[in-house]
DOKENU-414177 format. One line per 10 residues: their letters; for each residue x, y, z of C-alpha. Coordinates in steps of 0.05 Angstrom, whole numbers. Layout:
<nodes>
a) X/Y/Z | ...
</nodes>
This chain:
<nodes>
xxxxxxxxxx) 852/1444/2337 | 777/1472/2326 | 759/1485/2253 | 754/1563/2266 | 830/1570/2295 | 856/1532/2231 | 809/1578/2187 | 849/1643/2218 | 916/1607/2213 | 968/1639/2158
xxxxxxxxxx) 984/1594/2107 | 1044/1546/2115 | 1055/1572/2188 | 1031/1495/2206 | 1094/1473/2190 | 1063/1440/2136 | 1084/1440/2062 | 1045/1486/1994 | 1073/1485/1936 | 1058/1519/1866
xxxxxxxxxx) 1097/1518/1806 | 1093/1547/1731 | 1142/1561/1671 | 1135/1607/1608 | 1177/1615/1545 | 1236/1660/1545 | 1259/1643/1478 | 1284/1712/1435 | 1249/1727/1373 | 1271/1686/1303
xxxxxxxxxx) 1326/1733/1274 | 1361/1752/1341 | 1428/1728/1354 | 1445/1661/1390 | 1501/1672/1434 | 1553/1617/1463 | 1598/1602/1499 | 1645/1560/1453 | 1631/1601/1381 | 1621/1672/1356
xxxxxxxxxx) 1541/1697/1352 | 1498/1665/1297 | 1429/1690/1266 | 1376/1645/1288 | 1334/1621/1243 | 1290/1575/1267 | 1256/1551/1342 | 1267/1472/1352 | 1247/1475/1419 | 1230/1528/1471
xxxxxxxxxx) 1275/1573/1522 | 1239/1563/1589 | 1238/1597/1660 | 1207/1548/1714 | 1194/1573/1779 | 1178/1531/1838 | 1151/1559/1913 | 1154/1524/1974 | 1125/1548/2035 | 1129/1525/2108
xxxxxxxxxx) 1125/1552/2172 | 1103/1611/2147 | 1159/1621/2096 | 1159/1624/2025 | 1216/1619/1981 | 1224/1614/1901 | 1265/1568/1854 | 1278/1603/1795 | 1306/1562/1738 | 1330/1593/1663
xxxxxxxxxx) 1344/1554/1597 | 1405/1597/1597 | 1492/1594/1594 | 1488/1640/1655 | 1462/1706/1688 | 1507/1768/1699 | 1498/1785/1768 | 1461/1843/1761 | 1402/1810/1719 | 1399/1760/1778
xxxxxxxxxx) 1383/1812/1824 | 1328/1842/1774 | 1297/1777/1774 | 1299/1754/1852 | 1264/1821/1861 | 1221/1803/1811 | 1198/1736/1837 | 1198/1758/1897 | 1146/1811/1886 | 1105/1766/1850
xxxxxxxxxx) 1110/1709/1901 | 1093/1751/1961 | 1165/1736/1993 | 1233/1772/1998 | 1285/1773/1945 | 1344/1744/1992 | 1299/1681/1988 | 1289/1674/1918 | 1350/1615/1893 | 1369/1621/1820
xxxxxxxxxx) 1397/1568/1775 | 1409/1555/1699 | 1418/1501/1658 | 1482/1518/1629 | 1448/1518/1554 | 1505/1534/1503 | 1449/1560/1454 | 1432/1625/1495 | 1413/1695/1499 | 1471/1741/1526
xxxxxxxxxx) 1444/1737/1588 | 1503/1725/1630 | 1543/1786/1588 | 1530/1855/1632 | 1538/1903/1566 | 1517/1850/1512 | 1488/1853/1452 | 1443/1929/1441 | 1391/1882/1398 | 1375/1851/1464
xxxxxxxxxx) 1360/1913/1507 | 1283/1910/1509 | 1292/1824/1515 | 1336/1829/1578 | 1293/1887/1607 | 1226/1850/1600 | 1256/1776/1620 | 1252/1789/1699 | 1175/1810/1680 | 1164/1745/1646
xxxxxxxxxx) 1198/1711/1706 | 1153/1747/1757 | 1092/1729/1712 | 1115/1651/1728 | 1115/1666/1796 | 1052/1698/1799 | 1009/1635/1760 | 1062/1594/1812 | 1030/1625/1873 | 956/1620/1841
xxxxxxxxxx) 968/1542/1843 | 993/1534/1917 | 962/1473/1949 | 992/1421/1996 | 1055/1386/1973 | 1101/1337/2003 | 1177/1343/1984 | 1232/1289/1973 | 1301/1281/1943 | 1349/1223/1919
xxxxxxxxxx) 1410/1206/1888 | 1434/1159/1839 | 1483/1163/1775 | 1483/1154/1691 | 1548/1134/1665 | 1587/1139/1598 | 1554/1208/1581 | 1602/1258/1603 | 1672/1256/1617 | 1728/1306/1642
xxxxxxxxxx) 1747/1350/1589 | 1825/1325/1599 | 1812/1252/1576 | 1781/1191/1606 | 1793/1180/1673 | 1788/1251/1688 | 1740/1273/1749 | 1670/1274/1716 | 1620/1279/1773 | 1560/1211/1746
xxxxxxxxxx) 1518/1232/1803 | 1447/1253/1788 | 1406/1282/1849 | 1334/1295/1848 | 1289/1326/1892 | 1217/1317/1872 | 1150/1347/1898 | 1079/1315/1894 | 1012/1345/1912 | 982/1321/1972
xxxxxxxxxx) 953/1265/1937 | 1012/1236/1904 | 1008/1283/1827 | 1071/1304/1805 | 1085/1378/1818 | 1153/1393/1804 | 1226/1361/1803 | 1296/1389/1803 | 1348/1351/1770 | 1421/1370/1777
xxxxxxxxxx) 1478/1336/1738 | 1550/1359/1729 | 1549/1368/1652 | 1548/1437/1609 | 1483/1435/1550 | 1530/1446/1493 | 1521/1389/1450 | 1482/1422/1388 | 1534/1467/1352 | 1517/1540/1322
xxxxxxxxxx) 1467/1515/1268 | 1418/1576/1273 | 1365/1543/1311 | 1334/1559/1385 | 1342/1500/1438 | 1347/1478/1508 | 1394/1426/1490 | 1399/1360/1529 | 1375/1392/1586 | 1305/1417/1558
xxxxxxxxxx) 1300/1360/1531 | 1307/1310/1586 | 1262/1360/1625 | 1215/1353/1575 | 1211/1288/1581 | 1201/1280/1655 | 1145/1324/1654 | 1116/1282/1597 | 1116/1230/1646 | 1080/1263/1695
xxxxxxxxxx) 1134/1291/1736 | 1102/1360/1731 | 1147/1422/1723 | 1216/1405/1721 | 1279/1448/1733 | 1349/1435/1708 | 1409/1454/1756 | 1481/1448/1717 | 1518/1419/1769 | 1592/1431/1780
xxxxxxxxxx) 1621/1433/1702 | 1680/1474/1701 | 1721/1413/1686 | 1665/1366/1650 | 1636/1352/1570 | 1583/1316/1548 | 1601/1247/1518 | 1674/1236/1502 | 1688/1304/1478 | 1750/1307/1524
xxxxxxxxxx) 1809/1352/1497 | 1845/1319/1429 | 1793/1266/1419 | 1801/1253/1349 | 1746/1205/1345 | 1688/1236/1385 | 1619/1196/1386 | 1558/1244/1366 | 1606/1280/1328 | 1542/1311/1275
xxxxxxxxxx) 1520/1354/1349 | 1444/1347/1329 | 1372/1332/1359 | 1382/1260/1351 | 1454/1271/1395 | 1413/1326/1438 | 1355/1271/1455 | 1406/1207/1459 | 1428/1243/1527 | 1367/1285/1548
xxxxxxxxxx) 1328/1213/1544 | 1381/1177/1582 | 1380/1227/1634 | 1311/1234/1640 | 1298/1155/1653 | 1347/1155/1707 | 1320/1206/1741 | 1256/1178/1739 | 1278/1112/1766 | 1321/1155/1817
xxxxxxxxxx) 1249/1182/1828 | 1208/1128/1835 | 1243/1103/1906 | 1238/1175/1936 | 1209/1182/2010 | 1166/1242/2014 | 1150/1291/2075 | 1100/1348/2095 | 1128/1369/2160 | 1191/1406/2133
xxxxxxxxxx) 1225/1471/2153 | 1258/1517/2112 | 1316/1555/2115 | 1361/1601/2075 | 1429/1626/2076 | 1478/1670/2029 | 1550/1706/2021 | 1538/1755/1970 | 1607/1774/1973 | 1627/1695/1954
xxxxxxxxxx) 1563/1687/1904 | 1538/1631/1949 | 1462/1621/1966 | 1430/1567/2003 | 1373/1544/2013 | 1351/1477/2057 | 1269/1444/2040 | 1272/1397/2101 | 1326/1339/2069 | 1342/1376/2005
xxxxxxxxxx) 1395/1431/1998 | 1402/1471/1936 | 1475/1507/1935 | 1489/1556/1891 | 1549/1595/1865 | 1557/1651/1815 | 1632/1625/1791 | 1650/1562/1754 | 1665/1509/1809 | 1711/1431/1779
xxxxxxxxxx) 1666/1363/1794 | 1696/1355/1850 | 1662/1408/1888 | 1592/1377/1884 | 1626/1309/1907 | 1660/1344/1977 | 1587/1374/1989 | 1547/1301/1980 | 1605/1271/2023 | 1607/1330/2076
xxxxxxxxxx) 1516/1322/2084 | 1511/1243/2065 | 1441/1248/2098 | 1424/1308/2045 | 1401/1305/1968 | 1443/1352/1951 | 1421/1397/1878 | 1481/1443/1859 | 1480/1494/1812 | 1550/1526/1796
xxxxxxxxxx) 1575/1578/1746 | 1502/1612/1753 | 1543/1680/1723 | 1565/1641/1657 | 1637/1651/1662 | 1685/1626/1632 | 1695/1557/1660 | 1773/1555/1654 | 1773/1604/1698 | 1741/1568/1760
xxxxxxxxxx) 1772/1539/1831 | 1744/1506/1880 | 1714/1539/1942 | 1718/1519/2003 | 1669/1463/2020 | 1669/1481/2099 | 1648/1549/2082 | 1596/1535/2051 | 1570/1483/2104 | 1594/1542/2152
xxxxxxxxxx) 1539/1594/2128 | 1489/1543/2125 | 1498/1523/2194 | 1492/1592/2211 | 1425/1598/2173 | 1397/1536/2217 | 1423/1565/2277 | 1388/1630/2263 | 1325/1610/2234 | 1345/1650/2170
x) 1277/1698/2178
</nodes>
């Protein structure tokens, strides 16, 4: 193709892979209330580690979409919307292609309550800014990227919250993305496991999660997301129901960076064996009437659903798309996880059939 034709060519609509990804603190002010999902509101007092929003693009083909991860228990639906149109402004795409997940972070702003606390009015109305403001130094960045994904699993860190032996989902899936020349420009890492372990001691942190992210990024992974998996049914170590004897009973950084390391090293060796690709396409899918949203980065789909979904449901969707790193994200609305039941896995595959057969544009 001559120089001048590639010049006037839009970019992505090669079929070739940019990527650009950022993050920015979301954590509330010292004072404000931390909210969870297990105890009544405490006064913080202190910041141990920093609330993040990361946001990933991907474009191809002439598509860009967004991955929008929060250092949050959930979002109530009507925030998400504020913030896909938010992204999406900032990114230069459409809100429909903007995919949303959280970490599932027990130590949280209200953000998944829809008439929460009044002291957080101004917070909640100015998060979907900061979130667009990650998405704008996301698409400054943009540069060719080649994507990836793998699987592998960490046990004897969570377990089902009836006892041992329960259905805890040990799978760890991680889709990576590198610059053209090989650098490290963002990974997603979903595991089936809530970020609850530090208890209501006044301070501000993204748990095991932030933590483990924090460490892959350390180690040159560049910025990396949490997804929370399918956890209706799961707790971290043994903390299953009438465990008299739990192990990291004190719930504090050292218990908080015992898993977040552990985590983090797997996924890195997970990592380390990933095949990566330029000529991807992209498509997208959703049921806003179910909560689902799809989204498919040439071998790597992200699922997501707004209600609490049991382990189980991430292992149907690895089994139904074996050929597929599969990241879910589940419980994106913060409900109450008790209250969650398994969708149908061939509904979900259904839509995003649909979206392949259709393009999705």
């Amino acid at each position: 193709m001559p120089a001048e034709a590639s010049d006037r060519m839009p970019p992505g609509s090669d079929g070739l892979l940019r990527a650009g990804a950022s993050r920015a603190p979301i954590t509330p002010p010292v004072g404000f209330a931390i909210h969870s999902p297990e105890s009544p509101p405490a006064r913080s007092t202190r910041i141990d580690d920093d609330l993040l929003v990361r946001v990933l693009l991907l474009e191809a083909e002439g598509r860009r979409v967004a991955i929008c991860s929060l250092d949050v228990w959930g979002i109530a639906p009507g925030l998400q919307r504020e913030i896909r149109e938010s992204v999406a402004s900032m990114a230069g795409t459409h809100a429909p292609f903007v995919w949303i997940t959280c970490s599932g972070n027990g130590t949280s702003p209200p953000t998944w309550q829809e008439d929460g606390d009044p002291e957080y009015d101004r917070y909640l109305s100015f998060l979907p800014e900061i979130c667009g403001g990650a998405a704008a130094h996301a698409s400054s960045s943009m540069q060719p990227a080649a994507i990836g994904g793998n699987a592998g699993r960490v046990t004897g860190v969570s377990t089902g919250v009836s006892g041992p032996g329960a259905q805890a989902d040990e799978a760890v899936n991680v889709c990576s993305v590198t610059s053209a020349s090989g650098e490290g420009l963002a990974q997603i890492v979903s595991f089936s496991c809530p970020a609850v372990i530090r208890g209501p001691d006044g301070r501000w942190t993204a748990d095991y999660a932030g933590y483990a992210a924090w460490a892959l990024e350390q180690a040159g992974g560049g910025v990396v997301a949490f997804a929370r998996g399918s956890d209706a049914d799961v707790m971290p170590y043994d903390w299953h129901r009438g465990n008299q004897d739990r192990t990291h009973a004190d719930r504090g950084p050292q218990d908080v960076q015992a898993l977040g390391l552990l985590l983090a090293t797997q996924a890195s060796t997970i990592a380390s064996s990933i095949e990566y690709r330029r000529n991807v396409s992209i498509e997208t899918a959703s049921d806003d009437a179910l909560g689902v949203r799809i989204l498919r980065v040439g071998g790597v789909v992200c699922i997501g659903v707004d209600r609490p979904q049991p382990a189980v449901f991430a292992r149907h969707l690895r089994r139904a798309m074996p050929r597929s790193t599969v990241i879910v994200s589940s419980n994106i609305s913060g409900m109450d996880p008790a209250s969650g039941e398994e969708l149908d896995v061939d509904l979900e595959l259904s839509i995003l059939e649909r979206a392949r057969t259709a393009g999705a544009r």
